[in-house]
N, C-alpha and C positions, 0 to 999 in steps of 0.2 A: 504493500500500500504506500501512497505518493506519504511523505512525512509531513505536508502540508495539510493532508487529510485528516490522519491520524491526530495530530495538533486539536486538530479542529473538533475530533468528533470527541476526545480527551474532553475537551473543555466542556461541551456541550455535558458530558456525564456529569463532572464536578462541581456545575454549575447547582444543583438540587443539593449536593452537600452545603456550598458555600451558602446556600438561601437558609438551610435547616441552623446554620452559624446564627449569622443573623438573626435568626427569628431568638432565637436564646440570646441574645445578648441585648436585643430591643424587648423581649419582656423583662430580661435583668436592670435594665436601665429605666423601664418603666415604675420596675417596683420597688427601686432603691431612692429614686430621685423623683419626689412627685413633681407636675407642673408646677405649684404654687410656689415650692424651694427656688425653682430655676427663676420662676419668673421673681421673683420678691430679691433674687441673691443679683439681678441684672438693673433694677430701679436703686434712682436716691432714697436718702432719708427721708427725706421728706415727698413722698407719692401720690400722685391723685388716680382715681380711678381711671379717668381718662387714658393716664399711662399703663396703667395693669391692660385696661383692656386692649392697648396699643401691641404690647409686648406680647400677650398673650394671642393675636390674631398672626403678628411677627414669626412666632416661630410652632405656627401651624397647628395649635393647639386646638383650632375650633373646628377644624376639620376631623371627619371620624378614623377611628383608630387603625382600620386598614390602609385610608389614602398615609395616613401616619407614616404607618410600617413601610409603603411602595416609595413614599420621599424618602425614611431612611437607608432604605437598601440604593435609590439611583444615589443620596450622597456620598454613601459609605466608597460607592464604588467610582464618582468623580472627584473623591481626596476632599468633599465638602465635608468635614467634622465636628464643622461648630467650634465653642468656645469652653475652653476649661473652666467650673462655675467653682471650684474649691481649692485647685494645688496651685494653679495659677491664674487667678482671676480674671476673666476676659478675656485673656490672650487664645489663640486661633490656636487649637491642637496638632492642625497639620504643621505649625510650624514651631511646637514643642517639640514634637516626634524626630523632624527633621532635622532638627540639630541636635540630636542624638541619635538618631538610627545612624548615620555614617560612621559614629565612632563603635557602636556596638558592633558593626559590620566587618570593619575592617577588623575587631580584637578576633570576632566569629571565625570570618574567611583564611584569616592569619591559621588559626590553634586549626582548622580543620583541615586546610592542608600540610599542617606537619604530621598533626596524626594520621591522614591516610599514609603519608610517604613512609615512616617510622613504621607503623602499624602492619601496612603490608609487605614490605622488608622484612619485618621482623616475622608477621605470619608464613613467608614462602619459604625464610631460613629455617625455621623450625621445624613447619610441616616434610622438609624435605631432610630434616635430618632428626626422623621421630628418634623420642624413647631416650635420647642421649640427654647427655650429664648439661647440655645449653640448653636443651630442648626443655628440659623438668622444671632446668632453674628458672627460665622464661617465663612459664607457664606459669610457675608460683606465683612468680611478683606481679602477673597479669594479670590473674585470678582476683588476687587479693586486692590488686588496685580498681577491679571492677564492680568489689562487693562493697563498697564504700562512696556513698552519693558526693553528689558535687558541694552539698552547702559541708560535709566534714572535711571533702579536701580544704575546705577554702578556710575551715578553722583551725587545720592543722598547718596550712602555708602560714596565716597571720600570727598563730604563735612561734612558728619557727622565722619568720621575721622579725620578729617582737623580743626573741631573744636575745639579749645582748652578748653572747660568746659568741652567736651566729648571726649578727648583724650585719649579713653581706648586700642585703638588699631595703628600698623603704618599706617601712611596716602598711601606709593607708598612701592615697592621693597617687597623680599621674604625671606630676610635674614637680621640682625643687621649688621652692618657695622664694618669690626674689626673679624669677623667670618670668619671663613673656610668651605672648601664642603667638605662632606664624601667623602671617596673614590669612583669614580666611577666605577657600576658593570651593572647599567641597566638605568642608566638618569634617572631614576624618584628617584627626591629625599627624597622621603619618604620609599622607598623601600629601596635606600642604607643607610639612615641613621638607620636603622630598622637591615640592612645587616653587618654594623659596630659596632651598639651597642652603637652608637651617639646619644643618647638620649638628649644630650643641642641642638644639631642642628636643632632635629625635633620638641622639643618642640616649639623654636624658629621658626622654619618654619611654624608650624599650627597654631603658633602665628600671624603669616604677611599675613598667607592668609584666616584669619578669616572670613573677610570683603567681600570679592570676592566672598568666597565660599556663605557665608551666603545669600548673594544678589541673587544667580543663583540659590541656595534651595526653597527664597523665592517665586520664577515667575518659577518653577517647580511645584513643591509641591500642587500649584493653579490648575492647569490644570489637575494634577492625582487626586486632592481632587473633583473636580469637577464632573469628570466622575467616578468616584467611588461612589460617591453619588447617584448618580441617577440611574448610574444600581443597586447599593445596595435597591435602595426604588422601580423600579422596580419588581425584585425580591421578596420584602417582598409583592407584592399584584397579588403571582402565587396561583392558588387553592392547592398548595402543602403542602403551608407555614399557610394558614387556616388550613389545615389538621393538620397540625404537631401540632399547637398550640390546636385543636380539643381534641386531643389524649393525652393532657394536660403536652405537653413539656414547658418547661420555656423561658422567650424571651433568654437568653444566652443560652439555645442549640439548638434553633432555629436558631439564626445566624452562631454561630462555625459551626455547622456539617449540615446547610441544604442551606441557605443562602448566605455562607460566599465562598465557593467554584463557584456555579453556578454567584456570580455579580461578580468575577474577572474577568472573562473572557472578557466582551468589554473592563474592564481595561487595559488588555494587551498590543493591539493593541494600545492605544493614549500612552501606557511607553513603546515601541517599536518606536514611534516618538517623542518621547519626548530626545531619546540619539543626536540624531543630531543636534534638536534644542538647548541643552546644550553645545553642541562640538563650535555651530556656536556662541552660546551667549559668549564662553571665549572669540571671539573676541574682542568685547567691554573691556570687564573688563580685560582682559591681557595690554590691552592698557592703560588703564586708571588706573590701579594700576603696570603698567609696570613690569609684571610676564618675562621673558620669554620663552612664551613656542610659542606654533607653531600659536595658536590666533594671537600675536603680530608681529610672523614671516610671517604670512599670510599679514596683515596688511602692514606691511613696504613694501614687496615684491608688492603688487597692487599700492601703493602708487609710486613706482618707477619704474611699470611697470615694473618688471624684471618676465615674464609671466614664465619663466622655472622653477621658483620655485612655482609658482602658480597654475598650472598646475596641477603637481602633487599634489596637495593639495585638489586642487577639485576632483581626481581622486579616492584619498586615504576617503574623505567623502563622494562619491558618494556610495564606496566600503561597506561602514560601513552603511548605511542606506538599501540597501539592504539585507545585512546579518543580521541586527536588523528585519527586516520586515520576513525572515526567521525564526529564533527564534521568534518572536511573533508567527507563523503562527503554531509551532512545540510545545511553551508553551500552545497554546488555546486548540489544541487537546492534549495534558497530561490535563487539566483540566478539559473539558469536553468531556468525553466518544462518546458520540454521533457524535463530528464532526470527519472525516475522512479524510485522508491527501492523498489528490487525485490530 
């Protein structure tokens, strides 16, 4: 099938998922934040009816509850948000979020491409030399790093920062104190310090977020090393891979070019879930080394029940777990020939 189709008819499916999101999050917003909060929290001190009923016509109130529901689904989906009524008073969500989703992005796309590369490295070494004395040891400290959620990594990096015999790294914050921010051209700040030519900023910046990152790599990198493994040792007991060795290829072109392509494949699929689960994990660790980015804006926003900005939060990672589940679906078939994208 044309991949322009497939795109297409993809979308078409997820589309009833994405409305059933929605629908949950417009009765959570309905029954968390009555009208009269919003409207009463948007007027002066001093109010006249006149303006209640202004504001109240303003933001569609007087219309019945399904045209409601059909404005907030075309908003949600033209970046119309509205206005933050509690964490940040009046100011436009879409443009709270945005300057902080880049830096949340870039911490994300960082720690998930090290743990694929690490992760399946390390899954195709092992799986290809089972049972042995690297193989056991691996597996330990993988295991173990995997039975351990993200907010304990992020409280065992802060106390091992916090240490002062192992004070290699800052305990909280993203920047030295006394520092400046590059220009800004895109909010993430590794990209504009890179854009500036700010090289003390950034150095300085992947200095502070050493810790974080390294934590979210580490409960990563478990879960790809894992499933890497075992499709790789899969794999090494197909009759193909007798053959090959048959025909007296060597274990290193046996894996490279016979092995090594057919065990990525279930790989994909778990680093296709794996982006979300890291998106959800900066929550912890933004908080607990006080980054922030949209983890911590997320965070304060639930904490104060301020659901407009929340909302769109869960809307924007609903968005993104789907399209990862896309591309996994699209990298499987580029890897293997055989499956078809129907």
């Amino acid at each position: 099938m044309n991949l322009a189709k497939y795109i297409i008819r993809r979308a078409l499916l997820v589309i009833p998922v994405l409305i059933g999101v929605i629908a949950v999050s417009f009765i959570l917003l309905r029954l968390s934040i009555p009208p009269d909060r919003i409207i009463l929290q948007r007027l002066p001190r001093r109010w006249t009816m006149e303006m209640y009923e202004f504001e109240y016509k303003q933001l569609g109130f007087d219309k019945p509850i399904f045209i409601q529901f059909l404005i907030f689904v075309k908003d949600l989906f033209i970046g119309n948000w509205g206005y933050s009524y509690i964490l940040i008073p009046d100011s436009n969500v879409k443009d709270i979020i945005m300057q902080r989703l880049p830096r949340t992005l870039e911490l994300t796309i960082l720690s998930y491409l090290i743990s694929i590369i690490i992760g399946v490295k390390l899954g195709l070494f092992t799986g290809s030399n089972r049972n042995k004395k690297k193989d056991k040891s691996l597996r330990f400290i993988t295991y173990a790093a995997m039975a351990i959620p993200p907010f304990i990594f992020a409280m065992f990096f802060c106390q091992m920062a916090a240490y002062k015999d192992l004070r290699l790294f800052p305990f909280f914050g993203y920047k030295t104190l006394g520092l400046g921010d590059p220009p800004v051209y895109t909010n993430a700040r590794i990209i504009d310090c890179v854009l500036s030519r700010n090289w003390l900023l950034l150095g300085d910046y992947l200095y502070h977020i050493f810790i974080p990152m390294t934590a979210m790599v580490v409960f990563q990198l478990s879960i790809i090393f894992r499933h890497t493994r075992s499709s790789m040792i899969g794999v090494l007991q197909e009759d193909y891979i007798r053959t090959a060795y048959a025909k007296g290829c060597n274990k290193r072109r046996v894996i490279n070019h016979h092995a090594l392509k057919n065990s990525l494949g279930p790989s994909v699929t778990m680093i296709s879930f794996a982006f979300p689960k890291i998106f959800a994990g900066f929550v912890a660790l933004e908080v607990a080394f006080q980054l922030p980015g949209l983890g911590d804006l997320f965070y304060r926003a639930i904490s104060r029940g301020d659901y407009a900005v929340v909302i769109p939060i869960i809307f924007l990672i609903a968005i993104t777990v789907l399209i990862m589940n896309l591309l996994a679906d699209i990298a499987y078939a580029v890897i293997d020939p055989r499956v078809r994208l129907t």
